[in-house]
MOPAC internal coordinates of N, CA, C and O (Angstrom, degrees):
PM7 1SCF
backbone

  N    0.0000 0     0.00 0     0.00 0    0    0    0
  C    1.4515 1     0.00 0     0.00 0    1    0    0
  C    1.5347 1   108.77 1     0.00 0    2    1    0
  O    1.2310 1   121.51 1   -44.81 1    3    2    1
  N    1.0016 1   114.71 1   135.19 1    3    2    1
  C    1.7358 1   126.85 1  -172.03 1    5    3    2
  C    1.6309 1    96.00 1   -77.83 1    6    5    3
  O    1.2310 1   114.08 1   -36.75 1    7    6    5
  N    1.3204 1   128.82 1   143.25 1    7    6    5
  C    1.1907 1   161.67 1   123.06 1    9    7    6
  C    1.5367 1   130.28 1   -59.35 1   10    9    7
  O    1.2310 1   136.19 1   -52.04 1   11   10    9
  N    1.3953 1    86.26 1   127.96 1   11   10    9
  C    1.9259 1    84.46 1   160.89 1   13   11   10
  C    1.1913 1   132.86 1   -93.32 1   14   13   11
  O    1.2310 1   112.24 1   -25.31 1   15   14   13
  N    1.3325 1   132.24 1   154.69 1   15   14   13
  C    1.3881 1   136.68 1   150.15 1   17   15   14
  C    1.1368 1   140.20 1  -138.58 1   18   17   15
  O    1.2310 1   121.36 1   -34.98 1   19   18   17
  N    1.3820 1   115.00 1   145.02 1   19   18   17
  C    1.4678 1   106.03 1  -162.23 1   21   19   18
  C    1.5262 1   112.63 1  -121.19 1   22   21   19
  O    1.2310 1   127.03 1   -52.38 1   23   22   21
  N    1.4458 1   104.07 1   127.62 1   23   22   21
  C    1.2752 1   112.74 1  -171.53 1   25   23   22
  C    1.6671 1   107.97 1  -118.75 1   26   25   23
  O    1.2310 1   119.87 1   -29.49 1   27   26   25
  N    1.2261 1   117.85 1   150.51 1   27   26   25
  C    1.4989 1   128.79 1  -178.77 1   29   27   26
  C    1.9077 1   115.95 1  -123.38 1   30   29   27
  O    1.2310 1   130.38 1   -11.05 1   31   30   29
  N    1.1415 1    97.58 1   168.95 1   31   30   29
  C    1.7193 1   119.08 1   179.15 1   33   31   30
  C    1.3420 1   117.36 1  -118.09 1   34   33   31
  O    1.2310 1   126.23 1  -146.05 1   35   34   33
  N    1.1759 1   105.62 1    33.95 1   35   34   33
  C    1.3672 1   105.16 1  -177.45 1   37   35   34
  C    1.7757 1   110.06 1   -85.72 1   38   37   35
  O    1.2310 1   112.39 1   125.16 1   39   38   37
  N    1.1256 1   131.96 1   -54.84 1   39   38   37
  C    1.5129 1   112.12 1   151.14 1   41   39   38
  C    1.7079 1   132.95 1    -8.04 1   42   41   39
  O    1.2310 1   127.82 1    97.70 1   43   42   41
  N    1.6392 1   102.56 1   -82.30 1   43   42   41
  C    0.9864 1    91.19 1   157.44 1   45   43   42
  C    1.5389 1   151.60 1   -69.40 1   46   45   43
  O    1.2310 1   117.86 1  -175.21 1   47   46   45
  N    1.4026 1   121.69 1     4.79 1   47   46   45
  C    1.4634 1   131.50 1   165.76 1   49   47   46
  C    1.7213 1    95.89 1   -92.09 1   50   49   47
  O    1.2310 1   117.15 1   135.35 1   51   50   49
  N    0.8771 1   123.03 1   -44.65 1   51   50   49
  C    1.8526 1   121.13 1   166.33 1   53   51   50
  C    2.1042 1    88.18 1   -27.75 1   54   53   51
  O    1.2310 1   136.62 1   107.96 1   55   54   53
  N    1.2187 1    85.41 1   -72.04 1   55   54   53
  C    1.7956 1    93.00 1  -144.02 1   57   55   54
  C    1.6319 1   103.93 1   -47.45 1   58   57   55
  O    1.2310 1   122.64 1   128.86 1   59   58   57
  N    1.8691 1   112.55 1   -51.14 1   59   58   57
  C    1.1931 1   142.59 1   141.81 1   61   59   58
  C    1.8609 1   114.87 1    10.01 1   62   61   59
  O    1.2310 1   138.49 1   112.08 1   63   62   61
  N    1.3679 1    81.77 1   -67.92 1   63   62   61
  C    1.7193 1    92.37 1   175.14 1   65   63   62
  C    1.1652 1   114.96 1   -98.44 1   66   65   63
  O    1.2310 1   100.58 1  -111.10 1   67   66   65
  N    1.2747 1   152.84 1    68.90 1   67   66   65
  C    1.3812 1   159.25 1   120.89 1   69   67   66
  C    1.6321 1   100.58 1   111.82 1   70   69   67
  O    1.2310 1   126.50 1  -139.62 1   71   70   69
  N    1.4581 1   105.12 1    40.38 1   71   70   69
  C    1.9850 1   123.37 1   161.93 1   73   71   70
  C    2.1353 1    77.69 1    58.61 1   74   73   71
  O    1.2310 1   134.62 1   -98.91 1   75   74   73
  N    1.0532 1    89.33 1    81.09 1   75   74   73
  C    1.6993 1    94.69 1   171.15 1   77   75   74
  C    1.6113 1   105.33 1   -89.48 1   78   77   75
  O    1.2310 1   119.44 1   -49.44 1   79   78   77
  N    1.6531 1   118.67 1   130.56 1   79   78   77
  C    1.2842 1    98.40 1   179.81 1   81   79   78
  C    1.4972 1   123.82 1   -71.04 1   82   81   79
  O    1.2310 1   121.69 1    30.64 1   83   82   81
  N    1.3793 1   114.37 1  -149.36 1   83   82   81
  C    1.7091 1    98.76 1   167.12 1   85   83   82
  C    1.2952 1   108.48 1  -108.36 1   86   85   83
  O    1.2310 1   121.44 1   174.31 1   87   86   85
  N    1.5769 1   114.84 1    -5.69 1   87   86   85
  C    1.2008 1   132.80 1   161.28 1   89   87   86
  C    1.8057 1   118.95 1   -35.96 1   90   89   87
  O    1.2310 1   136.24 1   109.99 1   91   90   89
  N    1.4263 1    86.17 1   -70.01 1   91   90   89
  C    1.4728 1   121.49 1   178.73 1   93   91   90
  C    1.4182 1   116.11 1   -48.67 1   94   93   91
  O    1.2310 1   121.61 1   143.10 1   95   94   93
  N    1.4529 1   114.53 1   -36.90 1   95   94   93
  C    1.5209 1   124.86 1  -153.12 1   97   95   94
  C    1.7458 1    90.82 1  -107.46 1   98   97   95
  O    1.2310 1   117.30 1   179.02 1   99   98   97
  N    1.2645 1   122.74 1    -0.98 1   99   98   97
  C    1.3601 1   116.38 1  -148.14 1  101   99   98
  C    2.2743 1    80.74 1  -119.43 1  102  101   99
  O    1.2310 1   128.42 1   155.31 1  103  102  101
  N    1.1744 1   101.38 1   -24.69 1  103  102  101
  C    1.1298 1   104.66 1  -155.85 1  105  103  102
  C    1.9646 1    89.74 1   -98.60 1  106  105  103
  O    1.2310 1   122.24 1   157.07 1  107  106  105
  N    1.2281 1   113.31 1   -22.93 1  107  106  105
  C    1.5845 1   117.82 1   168.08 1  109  107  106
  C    1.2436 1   109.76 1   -73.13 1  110  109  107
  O    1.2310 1   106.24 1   134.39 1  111  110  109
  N    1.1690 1   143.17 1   -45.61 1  111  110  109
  C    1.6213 1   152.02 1  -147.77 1  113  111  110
  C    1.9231 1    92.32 1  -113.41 1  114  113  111
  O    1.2310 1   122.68 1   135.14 1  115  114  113
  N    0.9593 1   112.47 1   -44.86 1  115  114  113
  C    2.0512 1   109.70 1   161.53 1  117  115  114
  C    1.9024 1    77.76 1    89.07 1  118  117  115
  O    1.2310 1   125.26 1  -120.02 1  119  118  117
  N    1.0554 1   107.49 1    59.98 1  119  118  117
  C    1.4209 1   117.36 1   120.55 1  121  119  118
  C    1.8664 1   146.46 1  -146.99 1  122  121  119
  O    1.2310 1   115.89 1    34.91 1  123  122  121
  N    0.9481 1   125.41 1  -145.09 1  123  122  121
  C    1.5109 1    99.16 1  -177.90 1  125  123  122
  C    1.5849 1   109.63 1  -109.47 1  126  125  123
  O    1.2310 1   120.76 1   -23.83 1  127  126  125
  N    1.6925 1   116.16 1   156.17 1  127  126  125
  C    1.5328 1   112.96 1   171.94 1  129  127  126
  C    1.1250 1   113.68 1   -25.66 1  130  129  127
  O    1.2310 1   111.39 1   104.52 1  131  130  129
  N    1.2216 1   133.82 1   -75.48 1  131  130  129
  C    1.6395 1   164.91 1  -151.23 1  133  131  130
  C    1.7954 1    88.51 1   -51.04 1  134  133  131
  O    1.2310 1   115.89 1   107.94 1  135  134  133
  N    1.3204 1   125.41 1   -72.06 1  135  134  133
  C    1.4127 1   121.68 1   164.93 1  137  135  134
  C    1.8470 1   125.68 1   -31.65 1  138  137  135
  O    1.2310 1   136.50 1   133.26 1  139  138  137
  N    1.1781 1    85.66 1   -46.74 1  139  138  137
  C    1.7726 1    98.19 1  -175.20 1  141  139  138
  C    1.8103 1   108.33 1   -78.50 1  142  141  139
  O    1.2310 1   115.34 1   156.76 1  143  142  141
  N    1.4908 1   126.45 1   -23.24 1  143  142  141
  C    1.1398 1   140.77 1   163.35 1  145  143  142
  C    1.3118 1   114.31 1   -57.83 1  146  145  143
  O    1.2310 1   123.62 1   110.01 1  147  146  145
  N    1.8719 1   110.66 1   -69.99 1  147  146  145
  C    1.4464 1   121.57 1   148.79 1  149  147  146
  C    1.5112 1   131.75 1     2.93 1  150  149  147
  O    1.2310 1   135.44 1   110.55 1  151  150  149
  N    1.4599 1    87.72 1   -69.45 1  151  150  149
  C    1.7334 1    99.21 1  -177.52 1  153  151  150
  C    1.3407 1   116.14 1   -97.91 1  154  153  151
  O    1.2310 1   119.87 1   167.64 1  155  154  153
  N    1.2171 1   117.85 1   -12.36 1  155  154  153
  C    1.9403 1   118.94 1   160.81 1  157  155  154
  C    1.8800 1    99.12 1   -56.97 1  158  157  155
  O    1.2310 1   125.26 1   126.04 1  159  158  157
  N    1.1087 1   107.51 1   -53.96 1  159  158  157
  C    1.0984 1   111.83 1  -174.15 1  161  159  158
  C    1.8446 1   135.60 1   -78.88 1  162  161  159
  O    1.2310 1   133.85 1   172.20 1  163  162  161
  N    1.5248 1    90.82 1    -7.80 1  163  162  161
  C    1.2873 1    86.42 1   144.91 1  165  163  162
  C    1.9079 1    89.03 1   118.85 1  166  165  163
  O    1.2310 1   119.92 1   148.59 1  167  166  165
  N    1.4116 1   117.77 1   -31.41 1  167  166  165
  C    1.0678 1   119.95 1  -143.81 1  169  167  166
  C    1.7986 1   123.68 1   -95.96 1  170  169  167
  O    1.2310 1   141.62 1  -171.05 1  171  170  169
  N    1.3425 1    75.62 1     8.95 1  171  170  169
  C    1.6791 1    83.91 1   179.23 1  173  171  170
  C    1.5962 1   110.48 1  -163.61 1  174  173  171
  O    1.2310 1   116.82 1   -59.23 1  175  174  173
  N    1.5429 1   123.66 1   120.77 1  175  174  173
  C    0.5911 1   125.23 1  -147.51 1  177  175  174
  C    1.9928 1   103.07 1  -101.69 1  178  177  175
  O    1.2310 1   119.50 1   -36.28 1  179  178  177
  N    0.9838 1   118.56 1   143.72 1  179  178  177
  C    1.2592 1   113.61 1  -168.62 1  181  179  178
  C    1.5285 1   125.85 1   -86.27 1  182  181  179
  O    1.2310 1   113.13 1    -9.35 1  183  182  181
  N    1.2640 1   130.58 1   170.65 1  183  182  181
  C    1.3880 1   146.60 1  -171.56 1  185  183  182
  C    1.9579 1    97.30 1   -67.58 1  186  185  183
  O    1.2310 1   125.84 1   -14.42 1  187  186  185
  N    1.1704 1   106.39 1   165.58 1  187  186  185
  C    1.3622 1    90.81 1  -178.79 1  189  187  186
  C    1.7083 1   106.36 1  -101.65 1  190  189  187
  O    1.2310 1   117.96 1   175.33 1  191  190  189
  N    1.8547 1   121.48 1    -4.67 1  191  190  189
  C    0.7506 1   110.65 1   172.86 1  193  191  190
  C    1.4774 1   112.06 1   -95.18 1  194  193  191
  O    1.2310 1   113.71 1   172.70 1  195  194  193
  N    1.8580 1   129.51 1    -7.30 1  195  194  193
  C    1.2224 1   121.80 1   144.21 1  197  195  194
  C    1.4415 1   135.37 1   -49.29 1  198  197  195
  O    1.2310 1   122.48 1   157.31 1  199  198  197
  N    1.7665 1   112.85 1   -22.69 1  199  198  197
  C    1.1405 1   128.07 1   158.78 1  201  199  198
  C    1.0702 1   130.18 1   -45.80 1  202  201  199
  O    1.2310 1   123.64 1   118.15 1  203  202  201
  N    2.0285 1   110.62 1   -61.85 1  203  202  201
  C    1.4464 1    83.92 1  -172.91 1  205  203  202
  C    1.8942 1    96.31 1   -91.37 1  206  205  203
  O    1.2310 1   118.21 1  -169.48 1  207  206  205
  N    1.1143 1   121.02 1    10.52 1  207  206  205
  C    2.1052 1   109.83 1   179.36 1  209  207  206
  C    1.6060 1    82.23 1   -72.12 1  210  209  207
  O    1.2310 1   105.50 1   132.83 1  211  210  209
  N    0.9771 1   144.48 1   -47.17 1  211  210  209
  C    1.2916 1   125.70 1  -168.49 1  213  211  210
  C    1.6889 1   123.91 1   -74.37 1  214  213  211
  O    1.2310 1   131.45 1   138.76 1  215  214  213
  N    1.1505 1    95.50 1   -41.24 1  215  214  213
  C    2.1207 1   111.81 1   153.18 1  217  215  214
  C    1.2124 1   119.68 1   -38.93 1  218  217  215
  O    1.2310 1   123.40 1   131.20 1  219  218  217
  N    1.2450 1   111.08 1   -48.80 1  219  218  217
  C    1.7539 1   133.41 1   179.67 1  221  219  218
  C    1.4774 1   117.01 1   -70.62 1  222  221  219
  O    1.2310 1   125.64 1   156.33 1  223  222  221
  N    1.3442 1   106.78 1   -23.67 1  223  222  221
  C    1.5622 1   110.95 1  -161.27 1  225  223  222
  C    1.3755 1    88.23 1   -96.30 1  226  225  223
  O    1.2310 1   118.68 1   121.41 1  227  226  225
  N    1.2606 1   120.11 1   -58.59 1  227  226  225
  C    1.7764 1   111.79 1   172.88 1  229  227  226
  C    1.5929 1   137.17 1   -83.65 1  230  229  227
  O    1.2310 1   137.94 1  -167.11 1  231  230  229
  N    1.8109 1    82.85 1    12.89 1  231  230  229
  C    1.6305 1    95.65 1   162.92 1  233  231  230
  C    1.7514 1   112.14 1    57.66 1  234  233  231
  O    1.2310 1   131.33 1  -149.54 1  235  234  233
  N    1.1018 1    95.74 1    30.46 1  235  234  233
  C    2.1350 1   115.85 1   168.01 1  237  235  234
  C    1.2056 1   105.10 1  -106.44 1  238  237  235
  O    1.2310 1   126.01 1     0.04 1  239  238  237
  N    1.2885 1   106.05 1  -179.96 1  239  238  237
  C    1.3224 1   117.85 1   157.52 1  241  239  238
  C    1.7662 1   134.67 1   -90.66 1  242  241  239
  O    1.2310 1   111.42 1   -17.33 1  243  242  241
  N    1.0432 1   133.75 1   162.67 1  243  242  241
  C    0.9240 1   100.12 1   175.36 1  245  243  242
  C    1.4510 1   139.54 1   -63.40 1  246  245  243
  O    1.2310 1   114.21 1   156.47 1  247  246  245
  N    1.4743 1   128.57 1   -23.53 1  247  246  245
  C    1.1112 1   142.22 1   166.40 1  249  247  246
  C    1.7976 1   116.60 1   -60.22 1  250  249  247
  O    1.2310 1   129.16 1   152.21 1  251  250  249
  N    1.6463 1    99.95 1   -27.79 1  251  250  249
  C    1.6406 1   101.45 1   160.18 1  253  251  250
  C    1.5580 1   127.56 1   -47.73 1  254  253  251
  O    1.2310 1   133.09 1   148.34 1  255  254  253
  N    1.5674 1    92.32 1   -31.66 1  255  254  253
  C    1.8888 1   106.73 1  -175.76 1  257  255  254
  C    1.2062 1   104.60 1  -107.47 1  258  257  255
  O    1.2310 1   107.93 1   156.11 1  259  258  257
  N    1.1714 1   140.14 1   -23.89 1  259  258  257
  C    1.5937 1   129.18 1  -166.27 1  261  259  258
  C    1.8380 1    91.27 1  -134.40 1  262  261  259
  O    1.2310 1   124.34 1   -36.03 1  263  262  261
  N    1.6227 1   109.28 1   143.97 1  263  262  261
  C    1.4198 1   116.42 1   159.72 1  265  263  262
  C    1.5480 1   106.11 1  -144.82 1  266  265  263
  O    1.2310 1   129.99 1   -37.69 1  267  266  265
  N    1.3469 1    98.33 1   142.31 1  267  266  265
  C    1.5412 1   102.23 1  -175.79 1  269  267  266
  C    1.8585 1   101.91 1  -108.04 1  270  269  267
  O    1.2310 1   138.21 1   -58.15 1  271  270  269
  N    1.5846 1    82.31 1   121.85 1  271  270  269
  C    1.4126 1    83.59 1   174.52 1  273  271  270
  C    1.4454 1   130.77 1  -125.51 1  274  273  271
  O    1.2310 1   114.59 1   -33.89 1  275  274  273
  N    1.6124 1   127.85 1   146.11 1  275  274  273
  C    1.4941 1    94.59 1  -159.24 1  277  275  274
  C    2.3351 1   103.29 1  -104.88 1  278  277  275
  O    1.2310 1   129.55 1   -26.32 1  279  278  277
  N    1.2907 1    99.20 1   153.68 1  279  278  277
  C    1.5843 1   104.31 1  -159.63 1  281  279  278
  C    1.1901 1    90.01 1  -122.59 1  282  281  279
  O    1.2310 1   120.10 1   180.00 1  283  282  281

């Protein structure tokens, strides 16, 4: 049976917008590095209203930052 997964671009839209740290991006969207590390990496998947503060911050959509794909 196929599975999903969901992977994002948030790294590269970090870098995208003027090498934003995760500091920076963590402190726009009002949560902590450790969260924003989290989800670079794959491992935690976010709130849906962290979704779109993070959509908003790089001015995408949400599907710009998150794609669900099935593996």
């Amino acid at each position: 049976m196929p599975t999903d997964e969901v992977v994002n671009q948030i790294r590269r839209l970090r870098f995208d917008h003027g090498e934003m740290t995760q500091q920076q991006l963590a402190d726009r969207v009002r949560c902590t590095r450790q969260t924003i590390i989290a989800l670079e990496q794959g491992k935690y998947l976010p709130s849906l209203a962290l979704a779109f503060r993070l959509a908003r911050v790089f001015d995408v959509s949400i599907e710009d930052v998150f794609d669900l794909r099935e593996i």
